[in-house]
PLY file of the C-alpha trace (Angstrom):
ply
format ascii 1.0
element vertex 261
property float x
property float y
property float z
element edge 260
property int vertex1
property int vertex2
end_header
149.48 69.01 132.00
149.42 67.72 128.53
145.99 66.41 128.41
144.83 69.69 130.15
146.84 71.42 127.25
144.86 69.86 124.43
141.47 69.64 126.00
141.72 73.53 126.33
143.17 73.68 122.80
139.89 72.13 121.75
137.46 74.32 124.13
139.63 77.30 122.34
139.17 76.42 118.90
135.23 75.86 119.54
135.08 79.54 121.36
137.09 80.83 118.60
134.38 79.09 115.87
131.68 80.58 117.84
132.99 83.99 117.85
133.34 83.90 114.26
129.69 82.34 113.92
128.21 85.02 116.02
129.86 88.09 114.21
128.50 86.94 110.72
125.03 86.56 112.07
125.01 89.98 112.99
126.91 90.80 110.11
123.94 89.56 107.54
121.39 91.94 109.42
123.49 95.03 108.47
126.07 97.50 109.02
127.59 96.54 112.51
128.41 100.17 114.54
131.42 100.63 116.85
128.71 99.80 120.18
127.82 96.67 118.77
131.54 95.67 117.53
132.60 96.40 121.31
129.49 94.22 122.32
130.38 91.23 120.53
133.94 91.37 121.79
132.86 91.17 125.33
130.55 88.32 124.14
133.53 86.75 122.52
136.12 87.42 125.38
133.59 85.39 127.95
133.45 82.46 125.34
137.18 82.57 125.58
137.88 83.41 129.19
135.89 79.78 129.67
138.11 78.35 127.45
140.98 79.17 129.29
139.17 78.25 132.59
140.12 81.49 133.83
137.99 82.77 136.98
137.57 86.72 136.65
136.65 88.38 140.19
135.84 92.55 140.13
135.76 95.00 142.91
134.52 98.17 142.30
132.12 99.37 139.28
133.16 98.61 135.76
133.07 101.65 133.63
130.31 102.80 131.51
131.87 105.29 129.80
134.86 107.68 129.71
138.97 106.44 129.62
139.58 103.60 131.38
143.22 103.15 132.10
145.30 99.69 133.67
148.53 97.96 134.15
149.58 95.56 131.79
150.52 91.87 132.54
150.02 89.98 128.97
147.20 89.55 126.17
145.36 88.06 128.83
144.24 91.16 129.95
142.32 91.99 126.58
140.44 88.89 127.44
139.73 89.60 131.10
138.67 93.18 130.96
136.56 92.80 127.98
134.94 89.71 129.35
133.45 92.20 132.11
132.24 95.42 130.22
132.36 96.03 126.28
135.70 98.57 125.58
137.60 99.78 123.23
140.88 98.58 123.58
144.05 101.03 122.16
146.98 98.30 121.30
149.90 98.27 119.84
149.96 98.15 116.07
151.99 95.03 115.88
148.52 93.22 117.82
146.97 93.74 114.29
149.56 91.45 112.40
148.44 88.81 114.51
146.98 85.30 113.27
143.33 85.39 114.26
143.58 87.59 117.04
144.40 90.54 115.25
141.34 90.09 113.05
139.50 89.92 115.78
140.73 92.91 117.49
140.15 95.01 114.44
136.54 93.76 114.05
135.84 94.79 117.80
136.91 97.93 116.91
140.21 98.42 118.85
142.49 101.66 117.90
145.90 100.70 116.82
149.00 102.77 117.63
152.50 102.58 116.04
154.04 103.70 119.67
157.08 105.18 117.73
155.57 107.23 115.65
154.49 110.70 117.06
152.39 111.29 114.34
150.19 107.79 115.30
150.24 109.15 118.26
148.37 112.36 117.14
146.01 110.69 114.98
145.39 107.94 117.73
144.38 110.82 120.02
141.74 112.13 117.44
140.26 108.60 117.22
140.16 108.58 120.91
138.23 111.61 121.09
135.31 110.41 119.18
134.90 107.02 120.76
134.60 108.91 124.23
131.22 110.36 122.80
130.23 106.69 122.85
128.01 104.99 125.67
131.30 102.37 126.04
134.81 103.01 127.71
138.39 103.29 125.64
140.37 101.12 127.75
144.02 102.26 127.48
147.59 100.62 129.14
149.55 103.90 129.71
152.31 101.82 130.68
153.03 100.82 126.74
154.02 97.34 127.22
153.41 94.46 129.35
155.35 93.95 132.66
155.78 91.01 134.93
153.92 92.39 137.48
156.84 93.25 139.82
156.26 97.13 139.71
153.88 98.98 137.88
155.82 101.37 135.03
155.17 105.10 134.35
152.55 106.14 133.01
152.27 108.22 129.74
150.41 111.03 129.35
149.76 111.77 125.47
146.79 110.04 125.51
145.12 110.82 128.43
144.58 114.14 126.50
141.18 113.25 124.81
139.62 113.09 128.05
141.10 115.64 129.59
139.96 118.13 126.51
136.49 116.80 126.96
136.50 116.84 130.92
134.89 112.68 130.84
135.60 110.59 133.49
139.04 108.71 134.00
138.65 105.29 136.15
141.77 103.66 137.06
141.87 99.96 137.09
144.49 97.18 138.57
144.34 93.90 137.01
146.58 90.92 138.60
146.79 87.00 138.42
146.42 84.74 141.33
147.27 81.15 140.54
146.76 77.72 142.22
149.48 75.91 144.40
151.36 79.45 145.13
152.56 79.72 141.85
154.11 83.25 141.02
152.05 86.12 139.10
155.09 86.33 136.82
155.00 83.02 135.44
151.29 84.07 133.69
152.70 87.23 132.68
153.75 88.07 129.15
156.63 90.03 128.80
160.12 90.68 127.26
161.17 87.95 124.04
158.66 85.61 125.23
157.28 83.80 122.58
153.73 84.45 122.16
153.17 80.54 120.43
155.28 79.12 123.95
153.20 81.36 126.06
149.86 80.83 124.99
150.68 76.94 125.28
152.03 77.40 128.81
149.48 79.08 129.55
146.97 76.26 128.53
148.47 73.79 130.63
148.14 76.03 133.64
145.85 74.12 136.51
143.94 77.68 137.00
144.08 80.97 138.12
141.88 83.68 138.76
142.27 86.92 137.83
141.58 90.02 139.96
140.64 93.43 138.28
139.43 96.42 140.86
138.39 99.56 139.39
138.31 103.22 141.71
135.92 105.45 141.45
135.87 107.74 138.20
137.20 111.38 138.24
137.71 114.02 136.14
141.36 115.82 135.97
142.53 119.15 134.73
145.10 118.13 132.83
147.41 115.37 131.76
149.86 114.54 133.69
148.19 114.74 136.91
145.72 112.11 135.54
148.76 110.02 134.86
150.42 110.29 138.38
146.99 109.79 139.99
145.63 106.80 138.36
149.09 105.55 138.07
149.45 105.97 141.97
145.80 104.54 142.14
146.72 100.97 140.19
150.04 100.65 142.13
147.80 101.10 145.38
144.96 98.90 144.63
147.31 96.14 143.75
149.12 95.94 146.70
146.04 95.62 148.24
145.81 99.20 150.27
142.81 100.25 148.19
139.80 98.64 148.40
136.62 99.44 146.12
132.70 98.43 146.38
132.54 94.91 145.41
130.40 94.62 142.64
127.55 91.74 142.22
126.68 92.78 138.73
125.89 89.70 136.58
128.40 89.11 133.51
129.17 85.89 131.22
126.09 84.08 132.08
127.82 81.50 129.53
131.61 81.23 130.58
133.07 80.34 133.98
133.42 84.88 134.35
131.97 85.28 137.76
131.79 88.21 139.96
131.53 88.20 143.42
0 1
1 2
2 3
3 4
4 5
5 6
6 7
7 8
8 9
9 10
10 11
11 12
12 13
13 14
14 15
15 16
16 17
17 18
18 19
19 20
20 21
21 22
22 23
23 24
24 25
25 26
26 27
27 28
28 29
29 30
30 31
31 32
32 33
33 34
34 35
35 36
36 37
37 38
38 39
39 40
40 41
41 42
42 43
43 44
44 45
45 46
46 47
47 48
48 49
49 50
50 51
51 52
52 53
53 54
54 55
55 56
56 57
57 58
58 59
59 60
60 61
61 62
62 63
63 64
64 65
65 66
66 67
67 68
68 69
69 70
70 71
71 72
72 73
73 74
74 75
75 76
76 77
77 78
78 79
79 80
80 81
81 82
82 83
83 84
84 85
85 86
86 87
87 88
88 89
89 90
90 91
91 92
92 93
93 94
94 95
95 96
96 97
97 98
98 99
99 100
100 101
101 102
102 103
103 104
104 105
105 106
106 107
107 108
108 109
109 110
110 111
111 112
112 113
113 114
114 115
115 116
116 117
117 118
118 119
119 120
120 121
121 122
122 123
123 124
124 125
125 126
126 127
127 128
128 129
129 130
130 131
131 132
132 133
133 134
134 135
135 136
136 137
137 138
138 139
139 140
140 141
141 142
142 143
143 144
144 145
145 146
146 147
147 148
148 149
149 150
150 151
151 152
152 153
153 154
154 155
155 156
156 157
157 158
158 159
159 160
160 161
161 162
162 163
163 164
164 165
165 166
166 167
167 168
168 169
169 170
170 171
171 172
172 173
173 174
174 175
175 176
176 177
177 178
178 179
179 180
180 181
181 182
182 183
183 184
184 185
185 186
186 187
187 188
188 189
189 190
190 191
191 192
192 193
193 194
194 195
195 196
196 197
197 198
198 199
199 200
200 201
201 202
202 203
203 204
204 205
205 206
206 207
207 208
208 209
209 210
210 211
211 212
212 213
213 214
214 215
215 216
216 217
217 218
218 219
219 220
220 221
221 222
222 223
223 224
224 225
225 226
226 227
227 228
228 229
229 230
230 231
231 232
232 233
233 234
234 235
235 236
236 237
237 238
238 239
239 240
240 241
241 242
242 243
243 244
244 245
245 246
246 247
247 248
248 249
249 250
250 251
251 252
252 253
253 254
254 255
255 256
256 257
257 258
258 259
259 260
């Protein structure tokens, strides 16, 4: 487990350099715009995703466009979802604070919320509203925090709004972890006082998993809170496997070990 630990530290740190390497060479050519700042974080997230040796299966059509909303497991799913389509993720302001990460969250253009502030909230919802005229989905976690899988949480509304108001698409997507040798779902998950610096190093040492994200179809909802139930109801349903969605076969990560099947 060690040696697996510090050959994936290295793999990481070489991802991480080429991240940073590829946003300054588009940087020189000019102004980078919010498309091409979600772009390079989906480029970025299959470098990483490799690193990790994480295996990345879809069902179902990855949004285009529109509010994209998903249960929420750990930081891993920022890497997994973004490693199949660009997005705009909406996180939690404290994600911006982070070492490295946080840097590299704000220069793929995620929207950061201070959850306990109402008027975040409001101004979040603006922000919202004008990335949804974009050709790439806001990916949202209406639960507000991760879980550990066991149930998925209620779903809040406030921020469906934006895409209510504009009548765009809402897809609902499930995301879970399978891992090798029967381990549990909950021992990848990220959640409670866990220490991200203990996690992240567990997590290293882990012989593999795949992860598992199936998206429904896209619809359009009259107002809020029916959005909520629905895609709520949808996630809960897809991940206990009574939903099941068009498998996809489009190509993604030609360069990390993403696949799609």
């Amino acid at each position: 487990m060690i040696f697996r630990s510090f050959r994936r530290v290295v793999a990481l740190a070489v991802a991480l350099a080429a991240c940073v390497l590829s946003y300054w060479l588009i940087r020189i050519r000019g102004r980078i715009s919010l498309v091409q700042r979600a772009r390079w974080l989906h480029r970025s997230a299959c470098r990483v995703s490799g690193a990790f040796d994480i295996r990345v299966t879809v069902q179902g059509q990855p949004a285009t466009q529109g509010l994209v909303v998903a249960n929420h497991l750990s930081y891993l799913d920022i890497i997994i979802i973004s490693s199949i389509m660009p997005c705009f993720f909406v996180s939690k302001v404290e994600v911006g604070r982070w070492p490295y990460f946080g840097r590299a969250a704000r220069t793929g253009g995620t929207i950061f919320i201070n959850r306990r502030s109402r008027a975040s909230t409001a101004e979040v919802a603006r922000e919202i509203a004008g990335r949804l005229e974009l050709p790439v989905p806001v990916l949202l976690f209406p639960e507000g925090t991760s879980t550990d899988g066991s149930e998925v949480r209620h779903f809040h509304s406030s921020l469906f709004e934006p895409a209510i108001a504009a009548s765009v698409p809402v897809t609902a997507a499930a995301v879970r972890y399978v891992l090798k040798d029967g381990a549990r779902e909950r021992d990848l998950c990220w959640f409670d006082d866990t220490l991200f610096l203990s996690h992240l190093w567990k997590t290293l040492g882990t012989t593999g998993f795949s992860a598992e994200v199936i998206f429904s179809q896209p619809r359009v909802y009259g107002d809020r809170r029916t959005a909520a139930d629905a895609t709520h109801d949808e996630v809960a349903a897809m991940r206990a496997g009574k939903a099941v969605s068009t498998l996809s076969s489009q190509p993604n990560c030609a360069d990390s070990t993403t696949a799609h099947r």
